[in-house]
GUDORO-883752 format. One record per residue (C-alpha): chain; residue number from 1; x, y, z; residue in three letters. Coordinates in steps of 0.5 Angstrom, whole numbers, m for minus. Example, Ala and Ser with C-alpha at 12.3 -4.5 7.8 and 13.67 -1.06 7.14 Angstrom:
   chaine   num       x       y       z   residu
        A     1      25      m9      16      ALA
        A     2      27      m2      14      SER
//
This chain:
   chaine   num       x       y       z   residu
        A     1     m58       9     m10      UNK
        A     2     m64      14     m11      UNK
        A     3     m68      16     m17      UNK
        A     4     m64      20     m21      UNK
        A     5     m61      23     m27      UNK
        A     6     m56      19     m31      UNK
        A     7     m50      24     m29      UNK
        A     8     m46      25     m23      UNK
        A     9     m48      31     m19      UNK
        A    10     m43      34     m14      UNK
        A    11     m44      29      m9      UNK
        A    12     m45      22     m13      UNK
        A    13     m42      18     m18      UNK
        A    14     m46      15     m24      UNK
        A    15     m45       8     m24      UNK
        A    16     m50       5     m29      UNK
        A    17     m58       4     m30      UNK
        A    18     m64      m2     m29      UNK
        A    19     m70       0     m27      UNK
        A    20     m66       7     m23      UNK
        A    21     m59      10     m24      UNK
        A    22     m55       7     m20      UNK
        A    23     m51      13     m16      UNK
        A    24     m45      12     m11      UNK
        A    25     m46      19      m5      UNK
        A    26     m39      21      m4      UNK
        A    27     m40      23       3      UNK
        A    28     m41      15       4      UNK
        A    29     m36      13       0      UNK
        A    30     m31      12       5      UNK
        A    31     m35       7       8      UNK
        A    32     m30       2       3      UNK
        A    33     m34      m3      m3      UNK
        A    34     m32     m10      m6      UNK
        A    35     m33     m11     m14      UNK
        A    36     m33     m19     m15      UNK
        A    37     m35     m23     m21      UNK
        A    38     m31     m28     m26      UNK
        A    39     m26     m27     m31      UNK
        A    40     m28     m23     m36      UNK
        A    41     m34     m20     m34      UNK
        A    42     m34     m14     m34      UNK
        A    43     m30     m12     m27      UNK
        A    44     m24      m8     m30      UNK
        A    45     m29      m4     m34      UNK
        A    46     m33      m2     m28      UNK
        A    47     m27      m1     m23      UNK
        A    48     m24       4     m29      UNK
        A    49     m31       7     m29      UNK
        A    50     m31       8     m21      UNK
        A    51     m25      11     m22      UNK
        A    52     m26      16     m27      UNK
        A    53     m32      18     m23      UNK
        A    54     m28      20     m16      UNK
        A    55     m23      24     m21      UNK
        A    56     m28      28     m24      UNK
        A    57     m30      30     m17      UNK
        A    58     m23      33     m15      UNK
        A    59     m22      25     m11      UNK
        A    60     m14      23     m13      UNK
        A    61     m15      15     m14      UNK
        A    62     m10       9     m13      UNK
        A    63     m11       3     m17      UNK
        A    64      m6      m3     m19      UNK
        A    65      m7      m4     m26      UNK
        A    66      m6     m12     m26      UNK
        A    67      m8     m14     m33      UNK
        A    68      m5      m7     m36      UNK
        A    69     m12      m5     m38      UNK
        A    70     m12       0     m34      UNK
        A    71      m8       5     m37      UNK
        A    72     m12       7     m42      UNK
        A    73     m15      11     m38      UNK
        A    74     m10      16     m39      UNK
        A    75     m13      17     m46      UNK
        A    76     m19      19     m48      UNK
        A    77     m25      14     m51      UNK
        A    78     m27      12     m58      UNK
        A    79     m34      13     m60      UNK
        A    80     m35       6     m62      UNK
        A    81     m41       3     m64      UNK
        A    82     m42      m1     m57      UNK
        A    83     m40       5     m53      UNK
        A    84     m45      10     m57      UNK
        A    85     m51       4     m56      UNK
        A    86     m48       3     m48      UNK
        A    87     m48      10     m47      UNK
        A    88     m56      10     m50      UNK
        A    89     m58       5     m46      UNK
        A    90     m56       8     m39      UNK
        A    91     m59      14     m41      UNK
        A    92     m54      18     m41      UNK
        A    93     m54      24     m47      UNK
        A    94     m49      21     m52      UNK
        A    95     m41      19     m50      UNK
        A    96     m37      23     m48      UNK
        A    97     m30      21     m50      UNK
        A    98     m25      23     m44      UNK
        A    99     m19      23     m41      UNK
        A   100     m15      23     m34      UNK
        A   101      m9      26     m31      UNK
        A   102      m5      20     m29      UNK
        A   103       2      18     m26      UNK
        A   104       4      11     m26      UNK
        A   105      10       7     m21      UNK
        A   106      13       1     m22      UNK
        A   107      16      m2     m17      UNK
        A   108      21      m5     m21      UNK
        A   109      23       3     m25      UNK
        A   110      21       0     m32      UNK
        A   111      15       3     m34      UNK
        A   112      13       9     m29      UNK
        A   113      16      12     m24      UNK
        A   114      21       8     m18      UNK
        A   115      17       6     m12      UNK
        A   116      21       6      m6      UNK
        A   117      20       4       1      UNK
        A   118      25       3       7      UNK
        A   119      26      m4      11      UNK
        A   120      25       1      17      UNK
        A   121      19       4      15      UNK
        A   122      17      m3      12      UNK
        A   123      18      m7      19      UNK
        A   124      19     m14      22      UNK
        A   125      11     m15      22      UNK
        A   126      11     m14      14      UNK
        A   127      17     m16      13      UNK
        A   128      15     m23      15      UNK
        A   129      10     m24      11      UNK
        A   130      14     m22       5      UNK
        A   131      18     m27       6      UNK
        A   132      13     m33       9      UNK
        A   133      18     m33      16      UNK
        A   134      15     m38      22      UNK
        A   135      14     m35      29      UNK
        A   136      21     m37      31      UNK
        A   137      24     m33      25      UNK
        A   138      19     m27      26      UNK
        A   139      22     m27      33      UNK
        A   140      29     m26      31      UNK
        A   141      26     m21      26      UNK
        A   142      24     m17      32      UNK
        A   143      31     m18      35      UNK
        A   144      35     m14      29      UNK
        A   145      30      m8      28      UNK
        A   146      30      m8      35      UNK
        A   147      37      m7      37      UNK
        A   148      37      m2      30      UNK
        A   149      32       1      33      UNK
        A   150      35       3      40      UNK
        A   151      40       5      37      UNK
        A   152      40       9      32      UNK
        A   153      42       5      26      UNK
        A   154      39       6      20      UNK
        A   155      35       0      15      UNK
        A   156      33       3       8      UNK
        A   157      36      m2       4      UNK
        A   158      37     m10       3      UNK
        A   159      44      m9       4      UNK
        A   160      44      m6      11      UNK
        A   161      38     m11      14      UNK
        A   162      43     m17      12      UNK
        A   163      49     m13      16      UNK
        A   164      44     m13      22      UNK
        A   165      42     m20      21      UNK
        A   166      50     m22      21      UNK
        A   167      51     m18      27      UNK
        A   168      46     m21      31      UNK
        A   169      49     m27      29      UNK
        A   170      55     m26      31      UNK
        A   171      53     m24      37      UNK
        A   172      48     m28      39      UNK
        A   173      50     m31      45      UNK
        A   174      50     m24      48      UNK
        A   175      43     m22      46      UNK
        A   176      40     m29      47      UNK
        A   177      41     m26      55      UNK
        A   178      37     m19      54      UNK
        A   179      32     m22      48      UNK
        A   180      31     m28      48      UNK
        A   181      33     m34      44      UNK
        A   182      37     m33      38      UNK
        A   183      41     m38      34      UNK
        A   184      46     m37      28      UNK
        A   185      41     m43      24      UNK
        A   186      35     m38      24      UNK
        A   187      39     m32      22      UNK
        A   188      42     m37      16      UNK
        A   189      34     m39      14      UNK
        A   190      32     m31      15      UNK
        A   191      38     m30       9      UNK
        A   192      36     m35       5      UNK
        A   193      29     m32       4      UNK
        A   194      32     m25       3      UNK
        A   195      36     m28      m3      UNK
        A   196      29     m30      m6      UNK
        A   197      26     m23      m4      UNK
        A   198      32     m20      m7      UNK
        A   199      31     m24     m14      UNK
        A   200      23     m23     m13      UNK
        A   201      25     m15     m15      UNK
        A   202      26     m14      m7      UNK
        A   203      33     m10      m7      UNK
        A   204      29      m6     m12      UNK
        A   205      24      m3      m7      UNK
        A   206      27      m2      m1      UNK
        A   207      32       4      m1      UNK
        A   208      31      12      m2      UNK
        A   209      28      16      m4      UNK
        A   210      22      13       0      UNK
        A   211      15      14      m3      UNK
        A   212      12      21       0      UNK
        A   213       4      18       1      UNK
        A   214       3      26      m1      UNK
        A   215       5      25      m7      UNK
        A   216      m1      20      m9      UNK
        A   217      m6      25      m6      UNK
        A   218      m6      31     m12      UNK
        A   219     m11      34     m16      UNK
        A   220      m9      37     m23      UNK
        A   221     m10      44     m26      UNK
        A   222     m17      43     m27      UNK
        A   223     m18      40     m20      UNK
        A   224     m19      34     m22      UNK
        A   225     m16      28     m17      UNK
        A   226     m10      25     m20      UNK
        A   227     m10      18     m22      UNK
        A   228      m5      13     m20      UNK
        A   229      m3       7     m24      UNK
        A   230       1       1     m20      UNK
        A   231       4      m3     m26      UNK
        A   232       2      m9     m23      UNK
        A   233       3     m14     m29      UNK
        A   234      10     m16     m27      UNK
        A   235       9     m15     m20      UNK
        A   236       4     m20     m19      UNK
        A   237      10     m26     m21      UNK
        A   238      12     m25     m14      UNK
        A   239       5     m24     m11      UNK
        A   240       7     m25      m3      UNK
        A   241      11     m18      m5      UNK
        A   242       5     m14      m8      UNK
        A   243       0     m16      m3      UNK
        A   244       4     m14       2      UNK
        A   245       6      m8      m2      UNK
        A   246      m1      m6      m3      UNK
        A   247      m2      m7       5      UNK
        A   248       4      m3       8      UNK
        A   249       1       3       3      UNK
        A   250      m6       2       7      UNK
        A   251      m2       1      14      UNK
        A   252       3       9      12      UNK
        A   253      m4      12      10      UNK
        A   254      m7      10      17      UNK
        A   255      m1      12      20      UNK
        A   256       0      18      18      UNK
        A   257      m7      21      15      UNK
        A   258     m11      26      20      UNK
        A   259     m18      24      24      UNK
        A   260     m22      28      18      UNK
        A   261     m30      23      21      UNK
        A   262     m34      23      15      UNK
        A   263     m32      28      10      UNK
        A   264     m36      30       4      UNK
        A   265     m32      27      m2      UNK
        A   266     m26      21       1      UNK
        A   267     m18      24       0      UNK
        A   268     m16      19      m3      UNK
        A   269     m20      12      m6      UNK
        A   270     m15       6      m6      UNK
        A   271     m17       0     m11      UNK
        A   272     m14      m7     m10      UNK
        A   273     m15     m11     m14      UNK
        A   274     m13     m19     m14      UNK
        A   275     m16     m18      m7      UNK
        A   276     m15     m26      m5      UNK
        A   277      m7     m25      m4      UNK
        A   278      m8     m21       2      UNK
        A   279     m11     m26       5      UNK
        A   280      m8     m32       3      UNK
        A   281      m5     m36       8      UNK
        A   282      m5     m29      13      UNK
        A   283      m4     m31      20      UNK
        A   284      m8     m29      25      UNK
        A   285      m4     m24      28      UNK
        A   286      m4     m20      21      UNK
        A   287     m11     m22      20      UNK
        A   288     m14     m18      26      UNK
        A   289      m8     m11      24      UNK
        A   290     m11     m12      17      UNK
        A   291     m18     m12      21      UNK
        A   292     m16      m6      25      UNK
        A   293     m14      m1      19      UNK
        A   294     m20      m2      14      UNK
        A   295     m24      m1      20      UNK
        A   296     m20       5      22      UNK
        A   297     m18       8      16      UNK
        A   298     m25      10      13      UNK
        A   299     m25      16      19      UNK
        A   300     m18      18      15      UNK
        A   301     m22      19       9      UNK
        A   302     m19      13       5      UNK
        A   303     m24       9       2      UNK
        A   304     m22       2      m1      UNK
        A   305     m24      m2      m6      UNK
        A   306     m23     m10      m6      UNK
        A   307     m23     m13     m13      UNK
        A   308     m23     m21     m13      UNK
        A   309     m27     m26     m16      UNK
        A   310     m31     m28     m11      UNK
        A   311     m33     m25      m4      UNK
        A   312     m32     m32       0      UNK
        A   313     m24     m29      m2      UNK
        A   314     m25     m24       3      UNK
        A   315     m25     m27      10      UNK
        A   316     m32     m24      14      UNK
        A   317     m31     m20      18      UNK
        A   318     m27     m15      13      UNK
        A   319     m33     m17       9      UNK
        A   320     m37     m14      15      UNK
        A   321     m34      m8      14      UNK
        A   322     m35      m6       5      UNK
        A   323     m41      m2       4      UNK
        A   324     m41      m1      m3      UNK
        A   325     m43      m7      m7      UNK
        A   326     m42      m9     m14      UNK
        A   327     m42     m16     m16      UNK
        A   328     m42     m19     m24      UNK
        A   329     m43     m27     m26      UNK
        A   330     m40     m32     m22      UNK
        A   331     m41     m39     m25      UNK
        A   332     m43     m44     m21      UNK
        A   333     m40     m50     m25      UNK
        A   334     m37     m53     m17      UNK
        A   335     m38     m54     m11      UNK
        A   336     m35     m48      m9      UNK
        A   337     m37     m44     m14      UNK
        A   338     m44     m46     m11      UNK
        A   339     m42     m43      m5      UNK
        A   340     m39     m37      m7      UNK
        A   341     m46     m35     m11      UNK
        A   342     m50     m37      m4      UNK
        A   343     m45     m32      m1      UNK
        A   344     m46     m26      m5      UNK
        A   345     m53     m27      m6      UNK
        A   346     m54     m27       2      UNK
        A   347     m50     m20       3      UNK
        A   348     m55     m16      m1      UNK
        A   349     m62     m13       2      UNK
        A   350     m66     m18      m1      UNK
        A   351     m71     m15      m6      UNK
        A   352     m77     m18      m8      UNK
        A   353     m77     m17     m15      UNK
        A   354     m71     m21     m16      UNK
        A   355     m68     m28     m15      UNK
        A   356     m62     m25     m13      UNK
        A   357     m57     m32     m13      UNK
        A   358     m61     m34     m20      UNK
        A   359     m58     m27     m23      UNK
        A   360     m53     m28     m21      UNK
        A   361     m51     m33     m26      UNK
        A   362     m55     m30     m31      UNK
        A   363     m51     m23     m31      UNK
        A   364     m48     m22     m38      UNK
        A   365     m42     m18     m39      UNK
        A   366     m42     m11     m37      UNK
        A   367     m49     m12     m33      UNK
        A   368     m48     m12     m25      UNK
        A   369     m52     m13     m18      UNK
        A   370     m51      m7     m15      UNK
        A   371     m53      m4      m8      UNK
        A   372     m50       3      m5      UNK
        A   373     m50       6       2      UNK
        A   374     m56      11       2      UNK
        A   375     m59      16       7      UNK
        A   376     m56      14      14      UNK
        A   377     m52      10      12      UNK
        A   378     m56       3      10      UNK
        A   379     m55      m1       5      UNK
        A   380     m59       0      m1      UNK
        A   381     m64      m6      m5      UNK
        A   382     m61     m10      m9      UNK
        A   383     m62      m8     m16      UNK
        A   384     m59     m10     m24      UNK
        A   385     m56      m6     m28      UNK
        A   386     m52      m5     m34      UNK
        A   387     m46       0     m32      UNK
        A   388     m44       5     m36      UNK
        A   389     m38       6     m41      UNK
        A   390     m32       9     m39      UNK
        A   391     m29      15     m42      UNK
        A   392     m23      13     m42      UNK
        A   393     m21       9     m47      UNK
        A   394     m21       1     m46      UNK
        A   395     m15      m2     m46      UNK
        A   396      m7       0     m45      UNK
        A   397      m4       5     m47      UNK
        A   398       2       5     m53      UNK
        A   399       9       4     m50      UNK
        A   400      10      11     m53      UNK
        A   401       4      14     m50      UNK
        A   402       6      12     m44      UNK
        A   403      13      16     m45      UNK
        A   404      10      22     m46      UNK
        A   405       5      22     m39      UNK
        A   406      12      20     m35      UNK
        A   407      17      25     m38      UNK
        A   408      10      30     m36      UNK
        A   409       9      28     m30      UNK
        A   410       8      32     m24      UNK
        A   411      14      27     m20      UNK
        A   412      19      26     m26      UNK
        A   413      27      27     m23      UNK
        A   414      23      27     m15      UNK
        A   415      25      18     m15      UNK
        A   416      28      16     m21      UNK
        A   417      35      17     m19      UNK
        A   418      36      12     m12      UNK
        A   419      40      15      m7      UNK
        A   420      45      10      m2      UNK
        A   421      47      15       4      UNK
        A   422      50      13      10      UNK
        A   423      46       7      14      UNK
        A   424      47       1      17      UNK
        A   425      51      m3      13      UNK
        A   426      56       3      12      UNK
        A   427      56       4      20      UNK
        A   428      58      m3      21      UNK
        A   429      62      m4      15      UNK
        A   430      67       2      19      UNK
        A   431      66      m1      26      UNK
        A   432      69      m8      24      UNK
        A   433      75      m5      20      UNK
        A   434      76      m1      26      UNK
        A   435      76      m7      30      UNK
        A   436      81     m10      26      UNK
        A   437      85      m5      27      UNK
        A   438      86      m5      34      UNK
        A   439      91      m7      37      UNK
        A   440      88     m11      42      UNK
        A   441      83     m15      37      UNK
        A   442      77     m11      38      UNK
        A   443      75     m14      45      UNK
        A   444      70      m8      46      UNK
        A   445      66     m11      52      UNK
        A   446      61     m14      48      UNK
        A   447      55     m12      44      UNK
        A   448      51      m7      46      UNK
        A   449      58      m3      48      UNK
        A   450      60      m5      41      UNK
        A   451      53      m1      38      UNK
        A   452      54       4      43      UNK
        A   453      62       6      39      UNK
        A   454      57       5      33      UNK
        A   455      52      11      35      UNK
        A   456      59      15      38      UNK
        A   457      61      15      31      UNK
        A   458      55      17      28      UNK
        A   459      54      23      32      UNK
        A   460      61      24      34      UNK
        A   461      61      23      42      UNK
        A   462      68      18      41      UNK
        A   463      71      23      36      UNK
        A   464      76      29      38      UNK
        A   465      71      36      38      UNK
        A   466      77      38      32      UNK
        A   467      75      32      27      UNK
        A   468      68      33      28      UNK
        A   469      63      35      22      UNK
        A   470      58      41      24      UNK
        A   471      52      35      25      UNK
        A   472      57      31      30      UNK
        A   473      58      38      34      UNK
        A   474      51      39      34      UNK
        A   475      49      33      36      UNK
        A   476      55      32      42      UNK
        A   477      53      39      44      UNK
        A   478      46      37      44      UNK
        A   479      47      30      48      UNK
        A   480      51      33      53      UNK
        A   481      47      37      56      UNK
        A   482      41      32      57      UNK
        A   483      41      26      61      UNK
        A   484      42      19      59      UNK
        A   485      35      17      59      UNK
        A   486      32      23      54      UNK
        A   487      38      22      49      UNK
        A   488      36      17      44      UNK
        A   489      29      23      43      UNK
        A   490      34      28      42      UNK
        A   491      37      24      37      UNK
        A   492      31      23      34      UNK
        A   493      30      31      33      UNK
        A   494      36      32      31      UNK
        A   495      36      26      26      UNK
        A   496      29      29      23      UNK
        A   497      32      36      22      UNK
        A   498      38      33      19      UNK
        A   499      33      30      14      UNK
        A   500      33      23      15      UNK
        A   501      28      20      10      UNK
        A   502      26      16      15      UNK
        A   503      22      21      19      UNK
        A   504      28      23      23      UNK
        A   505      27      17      28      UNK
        A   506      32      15      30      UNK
        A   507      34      12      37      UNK
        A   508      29      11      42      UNK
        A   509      24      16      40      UNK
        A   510      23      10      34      UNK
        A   511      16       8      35      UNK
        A   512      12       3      30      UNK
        A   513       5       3      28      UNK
        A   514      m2      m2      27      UNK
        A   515       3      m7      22      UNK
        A   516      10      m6      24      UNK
        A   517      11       0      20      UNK
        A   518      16       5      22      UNK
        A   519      11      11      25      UNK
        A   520      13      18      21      UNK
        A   521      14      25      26      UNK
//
């Protein structure tokens, strides 16, 4: 925070004032941030000004919209008396009513635009995580992406990772040889879950067309950053499956985004709000994946953004790694709100004008302790201040509104109609009616000769040359000329110039990054 003009310059946001402007340095801005404070003082107000602000600096904006207030940032403000006298106080010359480019998503296709995900790009890590798996269900979890993974057998949707799951099932004496102890038990609690996954919305968000992170990343016409909207009120009923939503975005952004260092303004600012259910009952393994990608991510130009209550919500040492902080009312009526005041008051750089923990609960709505990261990066003294009011209108959109900005925007027709290509669960389908067709039974010399005629069937190395597709002759033309060894990686290749929306990858150039996810080529 610096003395300043109450007004964003080309490299700082105006966040509100008390004894100086409280400003937020673009170049500091991936160095990530926590907004905390009890219900109904103030957060969302501050979040929605965050957002607009890296939007008028041409920075595209991700935020889960929990309560549906969020919305209104996509229309613009009215001059009320308490935002006309708000904006006076902070010093800004009169309230400027404005409005920002906004596309929302839905994971559930009802009030924006589908989110999509596929099994593979999710992976065995997430996945047992959604569905609240132990060690043991997770190790058979492994298993099945394993044996899809090696061998080219594509998961995008509910219905092919239950296919996998029975054909480990089925045989899993053969497989408890190479990998490990699988039993049919296992595999039937693994199911169960699915189904509970399925009637949480899951079979909704798991197929194509996948989600592509470039799309969350525009400017508008005006060089403006794009704000995107996740439609979270109904999503947050199934919390397991918005947290690890929200973590698999961050997990895809860390893949996939180049090394950028420390850019003048972020690529994208990524806000999660309910921030507790990520960590909620996180074992260790996940705990220290999620570590990494929020220590690392900041190098790719992300900046993320916790919202939640308190600070004792976020474990140490991700709360080691947010340096810019914005803290409201926290009330001290128990034991562990006590804490959690203490907590918050110790993460500031004291200043001794100010009792922090006292403020603290003596903060009224719209009022905030603040301290950015300044100069070379250290964290600014703490300093009250009242935020300023948004632009944008406060409060959702009407249904109506919300069609409009849908009809307009710049991904409609691009994922709203679902697509189910040929995958697993189709490859297996065949291969069992070609089992019960054969004369002999279908005795094919076990398991991974069984998944072997699969793969020949998809890329034609058991089929006659006449009755092959043009991608079954490329592919047996291509895999013959290369050695056993290198034959999966080709097939990657080819699958990836054949458009799989799974990157192309496929047999075993499969490759899976920090949280599980399935690495894009």
């Amino acid at each position: 925070m610096v003395k300043a003009a109450a007004t964003d310059t080309d490299s700082t946001i105006f966040i509100g004032k008390g004894e100086q402007s409280a400003v937020l340095t673009l170049s500091l801005a991936n160095r990530h941030g926590l907004v905390t404070g009890a219900t109904g003082t103030g957060k969302t107000v501050t979040l929605q000004v965050m957002a607009e602000g890296f939007a008028r600096a041409g920075v595209p904006v991700f935020a889960a919209d929990v309560k549906g207030d969020l919305s209104g940032i996509a229309e613009p403000g009215e001059a009320k008396d308490f935002l006309v006298k708000r904006a006076q106080d902070v010093g800004l010359s009169k309230f400027q009513p404005d409005q920002f480019s906004t596309i929302f998503w839905d994971v559930f296709g009802e009030l924006g635009h589908p989110v999509r995900a596929t099994v593979s790009e999710m992976g065995p890590l997430l996945l047992s995580r959604m569905m609240d798996l132990n060690d043991v269900q997770e190790g058979v979890l492994n298993i099945a992406f394993r044996v899809a993974d090696e061998q080219g057998l594509l998961l995008l949707d509910m219905k092919d990772l239950r296919s996998i799951l029975a054909f480990v099932a089925e045989h899993a004496d053969e497989l408890t040889t190479q990998y490990g102890n699988v039993s049919k038990q296992t595999v039937g609690t693994i199911q169960r879950q699915l189904l509970v996954l399925e009637n949480q919305g899951g079979e909704k968000f798991f197929g194509e067309p996948a989600l592509d992170l470039n799309d969350l990343m525009r400017t508008d016409r005006d060089g403006r950053g794009m704000v995107n909207i996740l439609v979270a009120d109904k999503l947050m009923q199934s919390p397991r499956l918005y947290a690890t939503f929200l973590l698999w975005m961050l997990s895809e952004l860390f893949e996939q985004l180049p090394e950028v260092g420390d850019p003048p303004k972020p690529k994208l600012v990524f806000f999660f709000d309910e921030a507790h259910l990520l960590f909620n009952d996180a074992p260790k393994a996940l705990m220290d994946k999620i570590e990494q990608v929020v220590r690392l991510i900041r190098s790719k130009g992300v900046g993320v953004y916790f919202v939640t209550q308190n600070p004792i919500d976020v474990p140490d040492r991700v709360l080691a790694q947010l340096g810019n902080r914005v803290q409201h009312a926290l009330r001290a009526f128990t034991p562990r709100d006590q804490k959690a005041v203490a907590a918050a008051a110790e993460t500031f750089r004291p200043n001794p004008k100010l009792d922090t923990a006292k403020v603290i609960t003596e903060l009224g709505k719209g009022e905030a302790l603040v301290s950015f990261l300044e100069g070379n990066g250290t964290p600014a003294i703490v300093e009250r201040i009242l935020v300023r009011p948004p632009s944008g209108r406060i409060g959702p959109v009407t249904p109506d509104e919300r069609k409009t900005i849908v009809a307009g925007s710049p991904v409609k027709g691009k994922y709203d109609t679902a697509i189910d290509r040929e995958s697993a669960y189709e490859v297996l389908q065949k291969r069992v009616n070609a089992t019960a067709a054969a004369p002999d039974g279908g005795n094919g010399g076990g398991v991974l000769a069984q998944i072997g005629s699969i793969v020949g069937t998809i890329f034609g190395t058991n089929v006659p040359r006449g009755r092959l597709s043009a991608g079954q002759r490329i592919a047996r033309d291509v895999t013959r000329t290369v050695t056993n060894q290198v034959a999966g990686g080709v097939a990657a290749d080819l699958g990836k110039s054949l458009g799989g929306s799974v990157g192309g990858s496929v047999g075993r150039a499969i490759v899976r990054g920090a949280l599980g996810s399935l690495l894009r080529r």
